[in-house]
ZAMI-354202 format. One record per residue (C-alpha): residue number from 1; chain; x, y, z negated; residue in three letters. Coordinates in nm, 2 decimals. Layout:
! residues N
DRENTOR NUM A X Y Z Ala
...
***
This chain:
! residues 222
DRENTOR 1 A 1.51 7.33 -0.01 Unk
DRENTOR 2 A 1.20 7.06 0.04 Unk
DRENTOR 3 A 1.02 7.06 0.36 Unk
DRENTOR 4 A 0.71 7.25 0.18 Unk
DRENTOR 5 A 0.95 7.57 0.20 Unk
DRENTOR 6 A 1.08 7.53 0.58 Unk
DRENTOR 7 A 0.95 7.63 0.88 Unk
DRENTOR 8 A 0.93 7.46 1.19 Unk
DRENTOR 9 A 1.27 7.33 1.39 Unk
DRENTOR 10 A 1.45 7.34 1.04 Unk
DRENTOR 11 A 1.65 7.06 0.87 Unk
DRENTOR 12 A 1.56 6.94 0.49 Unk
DRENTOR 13 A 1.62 6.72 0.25 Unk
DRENTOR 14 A 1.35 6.57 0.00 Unk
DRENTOR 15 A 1.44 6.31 -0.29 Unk
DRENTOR 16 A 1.14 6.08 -0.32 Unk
DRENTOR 17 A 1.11 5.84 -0.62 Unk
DRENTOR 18 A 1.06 5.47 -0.53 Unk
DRENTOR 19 A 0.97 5.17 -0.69 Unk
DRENTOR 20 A 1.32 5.07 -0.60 Unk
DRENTOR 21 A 1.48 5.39 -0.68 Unk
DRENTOR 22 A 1.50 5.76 -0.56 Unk
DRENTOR 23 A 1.54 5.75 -0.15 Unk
DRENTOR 24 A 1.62 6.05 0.07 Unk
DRENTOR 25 A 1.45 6.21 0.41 Unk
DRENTOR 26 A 1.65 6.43 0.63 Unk
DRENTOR 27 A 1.38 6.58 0.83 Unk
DRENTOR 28 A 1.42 6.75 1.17 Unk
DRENTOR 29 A 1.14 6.94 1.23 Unk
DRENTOR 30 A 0.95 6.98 1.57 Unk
DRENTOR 31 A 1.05 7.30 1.71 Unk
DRENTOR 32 A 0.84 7.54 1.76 Unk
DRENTOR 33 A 0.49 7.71 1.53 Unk
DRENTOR 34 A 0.26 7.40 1.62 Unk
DRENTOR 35 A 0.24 7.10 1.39 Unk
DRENTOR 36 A 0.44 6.81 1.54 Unk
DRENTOR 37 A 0.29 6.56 1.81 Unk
DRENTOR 38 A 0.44 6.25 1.55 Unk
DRENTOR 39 A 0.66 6.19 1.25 Unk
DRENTOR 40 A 0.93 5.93 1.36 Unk
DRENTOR 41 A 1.04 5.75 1.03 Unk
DRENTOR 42 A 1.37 5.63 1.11 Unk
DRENTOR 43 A 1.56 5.34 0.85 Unk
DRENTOR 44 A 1.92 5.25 0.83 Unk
DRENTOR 45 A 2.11 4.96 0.92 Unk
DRENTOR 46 A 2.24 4.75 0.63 Unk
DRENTOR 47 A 2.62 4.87 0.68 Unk
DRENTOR 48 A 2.56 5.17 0.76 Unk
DRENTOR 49 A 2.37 5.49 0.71 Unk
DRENTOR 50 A 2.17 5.73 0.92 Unk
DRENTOR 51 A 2.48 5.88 1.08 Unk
DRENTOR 52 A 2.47 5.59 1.32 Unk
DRENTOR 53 A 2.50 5.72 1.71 Unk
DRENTOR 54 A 2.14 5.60 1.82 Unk
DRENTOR 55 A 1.97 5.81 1.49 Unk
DRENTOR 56 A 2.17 6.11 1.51 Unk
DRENTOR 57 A 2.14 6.12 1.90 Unk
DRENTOR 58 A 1.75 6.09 1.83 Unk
DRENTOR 59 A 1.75 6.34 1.60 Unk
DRENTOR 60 A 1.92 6.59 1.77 Unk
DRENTOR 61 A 1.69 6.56 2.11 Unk
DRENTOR 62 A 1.33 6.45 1.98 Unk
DRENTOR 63 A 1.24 6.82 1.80 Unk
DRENTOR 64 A 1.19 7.01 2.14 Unk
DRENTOR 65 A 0.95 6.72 2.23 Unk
DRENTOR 66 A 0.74 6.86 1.91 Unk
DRENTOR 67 A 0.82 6.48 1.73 Unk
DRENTOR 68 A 0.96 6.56 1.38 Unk
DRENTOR 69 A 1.22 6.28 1.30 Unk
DRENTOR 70 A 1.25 6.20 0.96 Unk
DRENTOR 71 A 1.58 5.98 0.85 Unk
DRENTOR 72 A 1.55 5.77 0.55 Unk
DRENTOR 73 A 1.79 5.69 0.30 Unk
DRENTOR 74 A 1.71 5.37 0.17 Unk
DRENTOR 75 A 1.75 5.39 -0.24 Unk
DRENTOR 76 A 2.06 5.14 -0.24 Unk
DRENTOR 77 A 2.25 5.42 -0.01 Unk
DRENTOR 78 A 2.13 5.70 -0.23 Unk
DRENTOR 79 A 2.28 5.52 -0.55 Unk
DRENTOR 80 A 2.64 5.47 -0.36 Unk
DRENTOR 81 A 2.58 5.06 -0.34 Unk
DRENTOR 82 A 2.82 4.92 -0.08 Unk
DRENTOR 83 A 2.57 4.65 -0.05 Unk
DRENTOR 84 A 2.22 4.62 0.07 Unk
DRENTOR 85 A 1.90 4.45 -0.14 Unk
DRENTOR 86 A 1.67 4.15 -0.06 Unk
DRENTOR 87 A 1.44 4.27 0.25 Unk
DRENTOR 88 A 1.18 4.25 -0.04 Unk
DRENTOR 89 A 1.35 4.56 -0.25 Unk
DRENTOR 90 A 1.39 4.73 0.13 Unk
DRENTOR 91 A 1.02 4.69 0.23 Unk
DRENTOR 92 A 0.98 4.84 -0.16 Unk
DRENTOR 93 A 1.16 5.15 -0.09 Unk
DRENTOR 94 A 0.98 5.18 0.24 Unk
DRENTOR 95 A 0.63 5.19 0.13 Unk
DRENTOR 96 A 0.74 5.43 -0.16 Unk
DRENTOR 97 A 0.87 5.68 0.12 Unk
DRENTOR 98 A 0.54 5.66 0.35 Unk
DRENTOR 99 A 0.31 5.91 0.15 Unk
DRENTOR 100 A 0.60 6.14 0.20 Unk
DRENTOR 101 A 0.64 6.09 0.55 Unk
DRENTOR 102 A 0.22 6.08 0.64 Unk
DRENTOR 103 A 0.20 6.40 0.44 Unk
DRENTOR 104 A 0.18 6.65 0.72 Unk
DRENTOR 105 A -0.10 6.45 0.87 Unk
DRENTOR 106 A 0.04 6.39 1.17 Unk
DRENTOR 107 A 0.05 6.00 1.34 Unk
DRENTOR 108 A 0.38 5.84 1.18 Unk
DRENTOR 109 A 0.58 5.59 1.38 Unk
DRENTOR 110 A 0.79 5.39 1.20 Unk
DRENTOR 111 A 1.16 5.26 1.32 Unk
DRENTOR 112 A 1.50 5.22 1.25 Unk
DRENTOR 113 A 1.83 5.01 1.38 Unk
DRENTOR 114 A 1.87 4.68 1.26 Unk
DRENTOR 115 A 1.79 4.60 0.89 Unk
DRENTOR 116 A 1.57 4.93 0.91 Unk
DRENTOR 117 A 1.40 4.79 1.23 Unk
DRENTOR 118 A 1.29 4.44 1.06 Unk
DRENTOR 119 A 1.14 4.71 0.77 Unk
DRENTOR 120 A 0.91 4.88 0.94 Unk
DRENTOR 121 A 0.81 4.59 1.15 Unk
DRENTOR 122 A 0.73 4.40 0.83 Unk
DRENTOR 123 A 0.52 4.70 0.72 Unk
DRENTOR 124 A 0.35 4.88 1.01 Unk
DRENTOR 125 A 0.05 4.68 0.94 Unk
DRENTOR 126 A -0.03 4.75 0.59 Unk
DRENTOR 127 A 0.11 5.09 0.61 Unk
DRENTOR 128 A -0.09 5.22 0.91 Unk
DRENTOR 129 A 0.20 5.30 1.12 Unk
DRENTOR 130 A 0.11 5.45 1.47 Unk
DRENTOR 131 A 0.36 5.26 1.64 Unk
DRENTOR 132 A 0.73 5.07 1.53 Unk
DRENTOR 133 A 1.07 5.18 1.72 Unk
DRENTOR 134 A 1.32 4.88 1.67 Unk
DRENTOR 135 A 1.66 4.96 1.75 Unk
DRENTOR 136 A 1.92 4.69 1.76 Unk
DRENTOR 137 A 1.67 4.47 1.64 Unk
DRENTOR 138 A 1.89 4.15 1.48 Unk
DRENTOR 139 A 1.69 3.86 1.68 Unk
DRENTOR 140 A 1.91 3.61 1.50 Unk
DRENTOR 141 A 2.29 3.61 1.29 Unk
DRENTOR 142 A 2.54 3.58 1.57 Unk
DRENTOR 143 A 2.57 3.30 1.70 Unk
DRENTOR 144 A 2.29 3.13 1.49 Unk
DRENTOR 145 A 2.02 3.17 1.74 Unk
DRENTOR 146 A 1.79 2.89 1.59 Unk
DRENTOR 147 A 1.72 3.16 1.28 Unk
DRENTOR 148 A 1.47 3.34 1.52 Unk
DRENTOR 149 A 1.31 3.63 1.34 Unk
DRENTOR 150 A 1.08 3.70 1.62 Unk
DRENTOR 151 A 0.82 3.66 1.42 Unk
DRENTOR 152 A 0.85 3.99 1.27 Unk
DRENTOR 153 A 0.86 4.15 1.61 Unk
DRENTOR 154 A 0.52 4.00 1.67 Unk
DRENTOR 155 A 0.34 4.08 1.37 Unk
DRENTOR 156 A 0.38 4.44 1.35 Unk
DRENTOR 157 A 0.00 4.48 1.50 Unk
DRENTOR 158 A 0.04 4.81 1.67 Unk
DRENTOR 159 A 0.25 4.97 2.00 Unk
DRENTOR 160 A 0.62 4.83 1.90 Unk
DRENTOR 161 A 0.93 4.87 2.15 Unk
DRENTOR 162 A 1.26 4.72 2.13 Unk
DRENTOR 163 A 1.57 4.91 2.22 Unk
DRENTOR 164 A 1.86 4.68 2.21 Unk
DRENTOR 165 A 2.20 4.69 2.34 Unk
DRENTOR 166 A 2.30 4.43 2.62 Unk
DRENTOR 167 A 2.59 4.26 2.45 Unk
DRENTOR 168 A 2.46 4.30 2.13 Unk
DRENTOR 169 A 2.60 3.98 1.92 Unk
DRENTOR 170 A 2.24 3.96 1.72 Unk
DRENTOR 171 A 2.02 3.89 2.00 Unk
DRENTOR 172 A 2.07 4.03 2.42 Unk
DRENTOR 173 A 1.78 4.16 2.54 Unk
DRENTOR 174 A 1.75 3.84 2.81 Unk
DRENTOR 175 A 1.69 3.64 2.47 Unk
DRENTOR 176 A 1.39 3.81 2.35 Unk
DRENTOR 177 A 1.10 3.64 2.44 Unk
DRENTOR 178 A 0.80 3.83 2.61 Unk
DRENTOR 179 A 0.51 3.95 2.31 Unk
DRENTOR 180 A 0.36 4.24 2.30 Unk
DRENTOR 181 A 0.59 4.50 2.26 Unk
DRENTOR 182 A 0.87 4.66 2.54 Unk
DRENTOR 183 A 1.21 4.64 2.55 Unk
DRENTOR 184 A 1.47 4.88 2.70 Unk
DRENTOR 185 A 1.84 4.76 2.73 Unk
DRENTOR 186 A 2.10 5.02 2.66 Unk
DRENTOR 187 A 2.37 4.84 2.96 Unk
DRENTOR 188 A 2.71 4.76 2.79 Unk
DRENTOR 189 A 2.58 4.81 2.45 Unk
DRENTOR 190 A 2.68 4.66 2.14 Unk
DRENTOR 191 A 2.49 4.66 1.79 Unk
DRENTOR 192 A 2.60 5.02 1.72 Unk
DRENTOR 193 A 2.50 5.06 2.13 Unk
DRENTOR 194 A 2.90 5.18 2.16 Unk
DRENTOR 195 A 3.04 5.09 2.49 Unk
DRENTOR 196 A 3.32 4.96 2.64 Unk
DRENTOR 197 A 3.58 5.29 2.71 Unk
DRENTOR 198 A 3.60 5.28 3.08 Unk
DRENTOR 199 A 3.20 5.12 3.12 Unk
DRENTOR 200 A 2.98 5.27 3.33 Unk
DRENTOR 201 A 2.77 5.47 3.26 Unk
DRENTOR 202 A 3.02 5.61 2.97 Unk
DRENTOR 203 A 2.90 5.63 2.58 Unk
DRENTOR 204 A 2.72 5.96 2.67 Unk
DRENTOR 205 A 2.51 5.85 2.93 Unk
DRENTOR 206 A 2.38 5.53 2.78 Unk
DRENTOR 207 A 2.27 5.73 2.48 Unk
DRENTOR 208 A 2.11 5.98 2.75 Unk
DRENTOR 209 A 1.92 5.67 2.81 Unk
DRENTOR 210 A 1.83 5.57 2.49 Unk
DRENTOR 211 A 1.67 5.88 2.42 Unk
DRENTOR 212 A 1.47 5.87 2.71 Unk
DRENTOR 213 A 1.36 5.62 2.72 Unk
DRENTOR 214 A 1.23 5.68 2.32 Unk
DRENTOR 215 A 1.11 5.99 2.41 Unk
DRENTOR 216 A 0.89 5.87 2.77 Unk
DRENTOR 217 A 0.76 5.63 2.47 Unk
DRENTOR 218 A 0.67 5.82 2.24 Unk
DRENTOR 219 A 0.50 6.04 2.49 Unk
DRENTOR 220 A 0.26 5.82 2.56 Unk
DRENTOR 221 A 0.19 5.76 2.16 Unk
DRENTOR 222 A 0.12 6.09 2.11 Unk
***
C-alpha cells in the first residue's frame, strides 16, 4: 500500500525510482488526524540498513510527537549489494528520494547514522532541508584522525545536530570541534551506540536518551 492510501499513525512502504536505481521509504506516520509537525528523512549506514537501534528506536517514539519519520533505503540496499557506492552515487539516490519525502508539504529534516549522516549533510543545502540529524557521524576512519571530514558538518547551512556515541572509534564527541551545530553524547556508546553489558545507564536508557534528546530538538524545529 503507498502512503497516498494510509491514514495517519500507519506504516508504508513506497518504491521511488532514482537516478541510481529504485530506493525504498518506510514511513511512520505522525499519529493522530493532523498533518505532521516534520518529515524526518532518515539514511542508512554503509554496513547496515535501517534496522539499526538508533533508527528503529526513532521510529518507534517520534509519531506521537506528530514528526513522520521516513527511513530510506538507499538503491544499493534495495538491489541486495553487500557493498556501498561512491558518496557521489549516495548523494544521487538522495536527491531522487526528496520529492517523495517533501510531498506532504510539511518542513523535511534530513538525517541518518553514519554514511547516511555525511548524505544529508552534503545535501541540506541544495535540497532545502529544514534541518540535518547526524547520527554517529564518522569524523575520521579510526584511527586516521588527520582525514577530518568536518567540513561537511559545517557546510550543511541550516540547524544541524550531532548525536554521537562516546567511544565511538570514528570520532568521540570531545574531538569535534565547536561550528555551528549541537552535539549530544550517547555515554558508553559505540558506532551502533551499543553499550558495554553491565554500563550504566544500560542499552535501554541511553537510547531513552537519544530519543530525547532528538525529539527536545526537533521541537524546537517545528
Amino acid at each position: 500500500m503507498s502512503t497516498a492510501e494510509a491514514g495517519r499513525g500507519a506504516r508504508t512502504t513506497d518504491l521511488v525510482d532514482t537516478g541510481a536505481g529504485p530506493a525504498r521509504i518506510t514511513w511512520h506516520r505522525a499519529a493522530g488526524d493532523a498533518a505532521p509537525r516534520l518529515v524526518l528523512a532518515l539514511g542508512h549506514g554503509a554496513g547496515g540498513g535501517i534496522e539499526a537501534r538508533d533508527l528503529t528506536a526513532l521510529a518507534a517514539a517520534l509519531p506521537a510527537h506528530g514528526i513522520t519519520v521516513a527511513l530510506v533505503e538507499q538503491p544499493w540496499r534495495v538491489a541486495g549489494k553487500k557493498v556501498a557506492p561512491a558518496p557521489k552515487t549516495l548523494d544521487t539516490g538522495w536527491r531522487g528520494l526528496w520529492p517523495a519525502l517533501a510531498a506532504d508539504g510539511a518542513p523535511v529534516v534530513a538525517g541518518g547514522r553514519s554514511a547516511g549522516a555525511r548524505v544529508a549533510c552534503r545535501t541540506a543545502s541544495e535540497l532545502g532541508a529544514h534541518g540535518v540529524l547526524a547520527l554517529a557521524f564518522p569524523l575520521h576512519p579510526p584511527g586516521r584522525p588527520e582525514k577530518s571530514r568536518a567540513d561537511e558538518l559545517l557546510s550543511t547551512g541550516v540547524p544541524t545536530l550531532v548525536v554521537q556515541g562516546g567511544r565511538d572509534p570514528f570520532g568521540r564527541p570531545a574531538e569535534f570541534l565547536p561550528g555551528e551545530y549541537g552535539i549530544t553524547e550517547v555515554p558508553g556508546g559505540d558506532h551502533g551506540f551499543a553499550v558495554p553489558k553491565r554500563a550504566d545507564p544500560g542499552q535501554e536508557a541511553v537510547l531513552g536518551l537519544l530519543t530525547g534528546a532528538v525529539t527536545a530538538w526537533l521541537a524546537e524545529l517545528a
